[in-house]
N, CA, C and O atoms as CSV, one atom per row, in Angstrom:
chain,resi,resn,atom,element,x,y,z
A,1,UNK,N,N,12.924,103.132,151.539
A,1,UNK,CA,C,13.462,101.832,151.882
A,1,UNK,C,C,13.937,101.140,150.605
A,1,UNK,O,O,13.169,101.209,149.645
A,2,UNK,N,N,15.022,100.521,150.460
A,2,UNK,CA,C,15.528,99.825,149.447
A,2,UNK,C,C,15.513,98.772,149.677
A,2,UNK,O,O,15.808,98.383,150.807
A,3,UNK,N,N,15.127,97.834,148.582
A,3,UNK,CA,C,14.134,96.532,148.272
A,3,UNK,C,C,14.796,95.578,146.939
A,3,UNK,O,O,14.935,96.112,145.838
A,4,UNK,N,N,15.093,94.453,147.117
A,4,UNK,CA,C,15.688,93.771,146.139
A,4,UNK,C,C,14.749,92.871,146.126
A,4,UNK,O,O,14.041,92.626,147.103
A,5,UNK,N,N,14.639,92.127,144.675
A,5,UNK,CA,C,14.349,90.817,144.841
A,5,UNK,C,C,14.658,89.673,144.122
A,5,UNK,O,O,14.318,89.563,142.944
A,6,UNK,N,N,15.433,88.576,144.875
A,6,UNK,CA,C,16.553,87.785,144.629
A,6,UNK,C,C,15.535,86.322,144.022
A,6,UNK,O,O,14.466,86.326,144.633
A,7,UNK,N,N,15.630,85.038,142.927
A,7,UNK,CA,C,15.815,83.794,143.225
A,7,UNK,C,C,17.102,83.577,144.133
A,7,UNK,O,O,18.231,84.066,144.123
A,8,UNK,N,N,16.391,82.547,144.995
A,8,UNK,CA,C,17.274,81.333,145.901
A,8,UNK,C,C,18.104,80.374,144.931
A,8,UNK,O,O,17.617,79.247,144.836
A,9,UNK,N,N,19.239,80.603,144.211
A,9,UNK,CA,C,20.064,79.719,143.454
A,9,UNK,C,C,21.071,78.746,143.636
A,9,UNK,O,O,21.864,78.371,142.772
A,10,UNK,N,N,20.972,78.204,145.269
A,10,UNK,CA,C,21.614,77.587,146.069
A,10,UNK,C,C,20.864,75.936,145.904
A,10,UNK,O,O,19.755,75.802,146.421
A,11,UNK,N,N,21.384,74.927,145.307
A,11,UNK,CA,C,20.924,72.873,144.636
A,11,UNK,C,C,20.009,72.888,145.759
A,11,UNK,O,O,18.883,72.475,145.481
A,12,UNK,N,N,20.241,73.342,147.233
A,12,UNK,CA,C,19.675,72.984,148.310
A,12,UNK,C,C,18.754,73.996,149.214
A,12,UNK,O,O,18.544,74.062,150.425
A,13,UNK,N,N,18.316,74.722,148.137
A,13,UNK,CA,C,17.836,76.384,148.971
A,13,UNK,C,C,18.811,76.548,149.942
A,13,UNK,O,O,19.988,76.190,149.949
A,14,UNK,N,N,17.956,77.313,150.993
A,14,UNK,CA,C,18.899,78.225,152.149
A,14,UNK,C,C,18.646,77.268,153.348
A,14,UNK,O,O,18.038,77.556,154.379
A,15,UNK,N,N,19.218,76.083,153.031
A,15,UNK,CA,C,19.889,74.917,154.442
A,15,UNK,C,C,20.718,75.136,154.779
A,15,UNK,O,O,21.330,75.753,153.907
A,16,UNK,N,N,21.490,74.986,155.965
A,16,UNK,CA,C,22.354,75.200,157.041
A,16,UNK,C,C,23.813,76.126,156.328
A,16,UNK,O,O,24.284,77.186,156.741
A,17,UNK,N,N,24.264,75.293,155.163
A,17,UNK,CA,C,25.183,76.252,155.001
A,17,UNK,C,C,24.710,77.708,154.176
A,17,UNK,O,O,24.817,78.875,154.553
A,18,UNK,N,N,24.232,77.229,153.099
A,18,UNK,CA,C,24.213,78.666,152.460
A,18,UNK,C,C,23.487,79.526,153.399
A,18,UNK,O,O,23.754,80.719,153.257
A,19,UNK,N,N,22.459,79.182,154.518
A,19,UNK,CA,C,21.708,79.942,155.251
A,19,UNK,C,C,22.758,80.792,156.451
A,19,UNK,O,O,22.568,81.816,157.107
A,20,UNK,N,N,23.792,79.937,156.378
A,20,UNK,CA,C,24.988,80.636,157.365
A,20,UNK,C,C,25.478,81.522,156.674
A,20,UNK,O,O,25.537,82.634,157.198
A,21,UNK,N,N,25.991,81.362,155.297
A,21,UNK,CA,C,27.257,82.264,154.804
A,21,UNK,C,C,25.973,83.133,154.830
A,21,UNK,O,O,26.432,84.061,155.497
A,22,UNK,N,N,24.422,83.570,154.527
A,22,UNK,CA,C,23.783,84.553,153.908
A,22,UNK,C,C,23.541,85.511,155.577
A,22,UNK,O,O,23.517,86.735,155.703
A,23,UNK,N,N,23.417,84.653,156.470
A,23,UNK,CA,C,23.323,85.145,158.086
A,23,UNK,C,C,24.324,85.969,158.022
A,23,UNK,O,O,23.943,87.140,158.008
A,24,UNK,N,N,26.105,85.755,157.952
A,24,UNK,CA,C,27.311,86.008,158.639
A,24,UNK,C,C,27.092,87.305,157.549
A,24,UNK,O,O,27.079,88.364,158.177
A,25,UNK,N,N,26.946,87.466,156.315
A,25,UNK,CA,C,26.854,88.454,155.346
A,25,UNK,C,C,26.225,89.757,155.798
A,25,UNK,O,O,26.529,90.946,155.700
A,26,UNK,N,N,25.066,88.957,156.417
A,26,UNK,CA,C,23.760,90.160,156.385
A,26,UNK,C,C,24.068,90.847,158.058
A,26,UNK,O,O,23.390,91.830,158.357
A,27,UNK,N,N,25.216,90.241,159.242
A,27,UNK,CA,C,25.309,90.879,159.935
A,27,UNK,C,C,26.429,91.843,159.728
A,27,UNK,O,O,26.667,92.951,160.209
A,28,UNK,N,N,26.919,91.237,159.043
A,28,UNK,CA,C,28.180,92.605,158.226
A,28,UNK,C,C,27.873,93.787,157.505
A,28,UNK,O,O,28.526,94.736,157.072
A,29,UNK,N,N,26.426,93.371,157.510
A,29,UNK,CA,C,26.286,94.419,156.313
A,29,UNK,C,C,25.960,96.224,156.636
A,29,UNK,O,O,25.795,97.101,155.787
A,30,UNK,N,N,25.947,96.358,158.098
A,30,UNK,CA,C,25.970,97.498,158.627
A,30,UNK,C,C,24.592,98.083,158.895
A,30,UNK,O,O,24.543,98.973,159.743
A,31,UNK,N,N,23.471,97.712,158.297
A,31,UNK,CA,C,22.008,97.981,158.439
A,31,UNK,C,C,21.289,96.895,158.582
A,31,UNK,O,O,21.543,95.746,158.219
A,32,UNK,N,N,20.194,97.406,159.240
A,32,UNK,CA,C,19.357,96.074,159.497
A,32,UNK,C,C,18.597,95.485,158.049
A,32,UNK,O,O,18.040,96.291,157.304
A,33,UNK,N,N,18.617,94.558,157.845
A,33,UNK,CA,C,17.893,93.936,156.780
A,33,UNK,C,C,17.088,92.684,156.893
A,33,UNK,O,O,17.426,91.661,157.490
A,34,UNK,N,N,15.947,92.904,156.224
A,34,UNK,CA,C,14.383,91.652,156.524
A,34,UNK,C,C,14.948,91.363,155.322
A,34,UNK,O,O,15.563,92.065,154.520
A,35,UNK,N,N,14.556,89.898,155.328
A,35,UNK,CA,C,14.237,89.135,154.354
A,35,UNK,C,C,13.018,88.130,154.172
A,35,UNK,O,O,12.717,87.338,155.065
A,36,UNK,N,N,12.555,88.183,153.354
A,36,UNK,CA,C,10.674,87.998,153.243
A,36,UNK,C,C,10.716,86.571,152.050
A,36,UNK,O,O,11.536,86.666,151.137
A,37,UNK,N,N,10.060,85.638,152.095
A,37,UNK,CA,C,9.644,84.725,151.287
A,37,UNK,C,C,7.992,84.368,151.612
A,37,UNK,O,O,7.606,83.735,152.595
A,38,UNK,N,N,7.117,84.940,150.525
A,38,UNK,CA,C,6.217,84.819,150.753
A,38,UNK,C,C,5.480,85.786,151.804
A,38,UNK,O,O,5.970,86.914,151.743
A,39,UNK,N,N,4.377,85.671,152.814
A,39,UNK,CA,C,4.161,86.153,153.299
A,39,UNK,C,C,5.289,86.665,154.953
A,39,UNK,O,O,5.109,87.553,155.785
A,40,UNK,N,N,6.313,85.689,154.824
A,40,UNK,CA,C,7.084,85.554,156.209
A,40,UNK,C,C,7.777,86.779,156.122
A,40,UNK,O,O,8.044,87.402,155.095
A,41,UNK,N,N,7.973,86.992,156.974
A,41,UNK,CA,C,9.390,88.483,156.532
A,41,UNK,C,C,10.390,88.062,158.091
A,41,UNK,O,O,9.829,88.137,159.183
A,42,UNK,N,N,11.549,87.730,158.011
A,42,UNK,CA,C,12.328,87.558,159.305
A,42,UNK,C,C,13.631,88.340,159.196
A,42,UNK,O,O,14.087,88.555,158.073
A,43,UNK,N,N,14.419,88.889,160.551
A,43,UNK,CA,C,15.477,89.699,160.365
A,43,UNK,C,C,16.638,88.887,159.466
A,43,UNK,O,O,16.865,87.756,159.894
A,44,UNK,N,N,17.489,89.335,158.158
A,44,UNK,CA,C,18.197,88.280,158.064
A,44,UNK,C,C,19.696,87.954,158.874
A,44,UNK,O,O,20.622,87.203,158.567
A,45,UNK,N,N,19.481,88.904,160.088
A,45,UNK,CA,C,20.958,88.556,160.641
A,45,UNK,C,C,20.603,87.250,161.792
A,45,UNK,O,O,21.455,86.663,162.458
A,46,UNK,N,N,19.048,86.978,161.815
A,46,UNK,CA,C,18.456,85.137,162.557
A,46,UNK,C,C,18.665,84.189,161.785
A,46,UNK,O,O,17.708,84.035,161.026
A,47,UNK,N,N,19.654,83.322,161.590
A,47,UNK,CA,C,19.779,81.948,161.388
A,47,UNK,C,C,18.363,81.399,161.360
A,47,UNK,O,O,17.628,81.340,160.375
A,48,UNK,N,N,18.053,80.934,162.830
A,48,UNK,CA,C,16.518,80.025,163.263
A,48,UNK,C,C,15.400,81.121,161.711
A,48,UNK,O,O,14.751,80.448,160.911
A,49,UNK,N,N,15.398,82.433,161.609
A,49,UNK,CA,C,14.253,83.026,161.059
A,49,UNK,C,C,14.696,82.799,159.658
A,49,UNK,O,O,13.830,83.140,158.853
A,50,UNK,N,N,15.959,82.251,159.033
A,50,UNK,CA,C,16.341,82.027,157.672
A,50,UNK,C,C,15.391,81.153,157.680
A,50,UNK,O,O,14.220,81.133,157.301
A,51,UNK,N,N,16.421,80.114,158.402
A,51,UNK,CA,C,16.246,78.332,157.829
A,51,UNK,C,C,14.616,78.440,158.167
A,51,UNK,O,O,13.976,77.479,157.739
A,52,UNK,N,N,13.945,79.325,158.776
A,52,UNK,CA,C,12.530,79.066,158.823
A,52,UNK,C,C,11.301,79.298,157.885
A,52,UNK,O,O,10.072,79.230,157.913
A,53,UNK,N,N,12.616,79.700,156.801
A,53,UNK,CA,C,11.517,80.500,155.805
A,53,UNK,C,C,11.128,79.368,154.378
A,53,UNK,O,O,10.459,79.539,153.359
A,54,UNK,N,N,12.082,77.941,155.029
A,54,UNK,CA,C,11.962,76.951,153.863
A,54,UNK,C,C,11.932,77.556,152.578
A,54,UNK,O,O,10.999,77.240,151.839
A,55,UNK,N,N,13.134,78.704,152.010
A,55,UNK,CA,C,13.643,78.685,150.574
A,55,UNK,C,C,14.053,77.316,150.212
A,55,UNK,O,O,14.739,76.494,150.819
A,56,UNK,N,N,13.537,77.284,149.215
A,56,UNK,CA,C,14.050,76.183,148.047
A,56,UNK,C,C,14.844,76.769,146.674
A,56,UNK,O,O,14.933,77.915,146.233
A,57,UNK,N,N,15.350,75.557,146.222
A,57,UNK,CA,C,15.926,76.352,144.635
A,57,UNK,C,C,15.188,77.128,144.038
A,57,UNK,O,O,14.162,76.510,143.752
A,58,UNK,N,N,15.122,78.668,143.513
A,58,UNK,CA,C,13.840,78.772,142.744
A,58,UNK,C,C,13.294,79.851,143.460
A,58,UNK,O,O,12.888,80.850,142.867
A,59,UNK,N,N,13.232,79.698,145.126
A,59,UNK,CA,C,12.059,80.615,145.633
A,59,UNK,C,C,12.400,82.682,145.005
A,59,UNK,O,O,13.403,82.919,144.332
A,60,UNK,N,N,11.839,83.338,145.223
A,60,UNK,CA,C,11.874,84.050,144.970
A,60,UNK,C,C,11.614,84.928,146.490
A,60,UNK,O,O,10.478,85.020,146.954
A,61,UNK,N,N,13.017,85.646,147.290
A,61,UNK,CA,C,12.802,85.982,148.761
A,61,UNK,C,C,13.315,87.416,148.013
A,61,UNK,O,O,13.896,87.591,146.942
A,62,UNK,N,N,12.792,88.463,149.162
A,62,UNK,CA,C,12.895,89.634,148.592
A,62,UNK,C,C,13.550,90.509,150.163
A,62,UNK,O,O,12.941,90.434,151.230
A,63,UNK,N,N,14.648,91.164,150.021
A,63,UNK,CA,C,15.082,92.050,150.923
A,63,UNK,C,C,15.189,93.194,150.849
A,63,UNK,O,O,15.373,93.862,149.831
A,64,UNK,N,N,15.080,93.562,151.991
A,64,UNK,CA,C,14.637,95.058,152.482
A,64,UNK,C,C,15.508,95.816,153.422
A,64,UNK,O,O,15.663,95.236,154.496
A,65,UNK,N,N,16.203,97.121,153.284
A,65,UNK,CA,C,16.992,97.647,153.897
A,65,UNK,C,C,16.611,99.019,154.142
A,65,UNK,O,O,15.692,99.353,153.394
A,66,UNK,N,N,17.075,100.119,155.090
A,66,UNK,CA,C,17.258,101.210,155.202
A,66,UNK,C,C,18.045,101.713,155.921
A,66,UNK,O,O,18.498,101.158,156.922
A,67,UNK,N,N,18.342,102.845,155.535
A,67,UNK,CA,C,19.991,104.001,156.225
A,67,UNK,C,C,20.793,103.760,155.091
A,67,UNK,O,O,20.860,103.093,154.059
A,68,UNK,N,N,21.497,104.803,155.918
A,68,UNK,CA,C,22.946,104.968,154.645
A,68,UNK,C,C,23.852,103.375,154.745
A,68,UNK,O,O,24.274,102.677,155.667
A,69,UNK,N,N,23.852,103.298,153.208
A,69,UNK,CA,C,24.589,101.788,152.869
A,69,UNK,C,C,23.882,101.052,152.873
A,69,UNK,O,O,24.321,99.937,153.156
A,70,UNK,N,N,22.330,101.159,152.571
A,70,UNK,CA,C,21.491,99.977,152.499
A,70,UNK,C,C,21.425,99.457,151.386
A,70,UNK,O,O,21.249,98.241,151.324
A,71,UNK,N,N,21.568,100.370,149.992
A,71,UNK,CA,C,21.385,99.433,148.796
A,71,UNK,C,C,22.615,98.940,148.572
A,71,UNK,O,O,22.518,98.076,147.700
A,72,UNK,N,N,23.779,99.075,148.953
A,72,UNK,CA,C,24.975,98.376,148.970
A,72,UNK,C,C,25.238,97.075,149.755
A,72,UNK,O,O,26.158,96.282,149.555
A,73,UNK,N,N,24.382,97.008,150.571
A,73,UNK,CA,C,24.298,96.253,151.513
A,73,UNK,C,C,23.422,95.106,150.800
A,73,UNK,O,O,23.930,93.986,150.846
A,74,UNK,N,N,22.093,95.227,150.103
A,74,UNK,CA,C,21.647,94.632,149.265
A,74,UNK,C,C,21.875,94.071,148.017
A,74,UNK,O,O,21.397,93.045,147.535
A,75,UNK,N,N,22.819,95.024,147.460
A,75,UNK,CA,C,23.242,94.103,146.122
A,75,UNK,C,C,24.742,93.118,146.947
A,75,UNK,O,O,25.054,92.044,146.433
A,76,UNK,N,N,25.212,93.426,147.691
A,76,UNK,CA,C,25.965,92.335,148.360
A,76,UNK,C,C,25.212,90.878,148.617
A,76,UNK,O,O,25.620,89.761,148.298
A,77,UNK,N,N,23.969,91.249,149.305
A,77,UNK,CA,C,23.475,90.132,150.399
A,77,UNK,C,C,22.436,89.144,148.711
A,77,UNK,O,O,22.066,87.971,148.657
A,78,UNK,N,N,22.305,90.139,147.751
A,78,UNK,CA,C,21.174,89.234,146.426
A,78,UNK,C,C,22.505,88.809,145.821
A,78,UNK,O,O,22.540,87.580,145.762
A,79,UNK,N,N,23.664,89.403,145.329
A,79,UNK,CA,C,24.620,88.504,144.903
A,79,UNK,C,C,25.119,87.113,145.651
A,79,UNK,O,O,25.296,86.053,145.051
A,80,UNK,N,N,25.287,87.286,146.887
A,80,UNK,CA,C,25.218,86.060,147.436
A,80,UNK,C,C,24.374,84.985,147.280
A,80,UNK,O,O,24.871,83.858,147.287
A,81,UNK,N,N,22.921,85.159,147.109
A,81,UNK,CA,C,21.988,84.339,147.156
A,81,UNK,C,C,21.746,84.095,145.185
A,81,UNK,O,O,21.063,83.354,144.479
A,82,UNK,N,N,22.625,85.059,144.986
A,82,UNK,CA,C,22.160,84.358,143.204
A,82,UNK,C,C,23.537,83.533,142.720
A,82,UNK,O,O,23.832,83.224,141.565
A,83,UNK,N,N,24.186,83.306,143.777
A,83,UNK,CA,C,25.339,82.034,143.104
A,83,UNK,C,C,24.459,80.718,144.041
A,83,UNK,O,O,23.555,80.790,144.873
A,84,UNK,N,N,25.183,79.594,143.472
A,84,UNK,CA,C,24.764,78.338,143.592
A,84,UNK,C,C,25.946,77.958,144.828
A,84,UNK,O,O,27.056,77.564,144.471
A,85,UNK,N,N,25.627,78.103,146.231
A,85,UNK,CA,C,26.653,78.127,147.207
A,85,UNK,C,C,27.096,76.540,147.302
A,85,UNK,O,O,28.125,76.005,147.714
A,86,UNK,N,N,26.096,76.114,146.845
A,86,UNK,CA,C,26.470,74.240,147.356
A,86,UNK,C,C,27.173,73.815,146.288
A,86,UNK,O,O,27.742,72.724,146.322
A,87,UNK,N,N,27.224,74.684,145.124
A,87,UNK,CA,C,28.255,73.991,144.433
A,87,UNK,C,C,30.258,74.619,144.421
A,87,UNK,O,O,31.413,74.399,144.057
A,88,UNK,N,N,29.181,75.611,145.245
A,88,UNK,CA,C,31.036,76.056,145.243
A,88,UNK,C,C,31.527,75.840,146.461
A,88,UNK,O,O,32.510,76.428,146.913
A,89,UNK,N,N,30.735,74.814,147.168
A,89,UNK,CA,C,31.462,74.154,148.146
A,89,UNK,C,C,32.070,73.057,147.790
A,89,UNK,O,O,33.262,72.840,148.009
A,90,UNK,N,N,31.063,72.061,147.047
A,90,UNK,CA,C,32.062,70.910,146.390
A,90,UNK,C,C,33.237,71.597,146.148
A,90,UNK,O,O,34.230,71.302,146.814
A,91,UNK,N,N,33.302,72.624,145.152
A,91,UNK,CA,C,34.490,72.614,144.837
A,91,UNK,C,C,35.903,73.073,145.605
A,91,UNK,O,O,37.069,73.039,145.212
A,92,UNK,N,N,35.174,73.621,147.157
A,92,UNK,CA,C,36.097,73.693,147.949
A,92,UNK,C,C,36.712,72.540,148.635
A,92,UNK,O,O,37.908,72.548,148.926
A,93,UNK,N,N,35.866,71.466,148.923
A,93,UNK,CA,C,36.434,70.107,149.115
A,93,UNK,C,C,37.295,69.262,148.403
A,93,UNK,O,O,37.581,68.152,148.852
């Protein structure tokens, strides 16, 4: 099983938006993938099981994949979560 483990680098942890773009990512990503903060571990293609895991700036959530294209699938889904999404939304506004 291939296993990353990401800081949450998003001003606002993983609230509604960055918790969407990291959802819409992780159902693209062709394998199933958990994502764990702390003791929680939830599928990350659940919205409700993201935003439930109360990441904050900082946290340290760790994902988990298997099958072919899983560690690709992972350094996709930890690059996402190691940019600062709320600020590159300002700058989309």
């Amino acid at each position: 099983m291939a296993q990353r483990t990401v800081a949450v680098a998003s001003a606002g942890g993983l609230h509604a938006r960055p918790a969407k773009l990291f959802v819409q990512a992780a159902a693209k990503a062709g394998v199933p993938v958990t994502i764990r903060a702390g003791e929680k571990t939830v599928p990350a293609r659940s919205m409700l099981g993201v935003l439930s895991l109360g990441a904050v700036q900082g946290t340290e959530v760790t994902l988990e994949a298997d099958g072919p294209g899983a560690e690709e699938a992972l350094e996709t889904l930890a690059a996402l979560l190691s940019r600062d999404l709320d600020a590159e939304e300002a700058l989309d506004a």
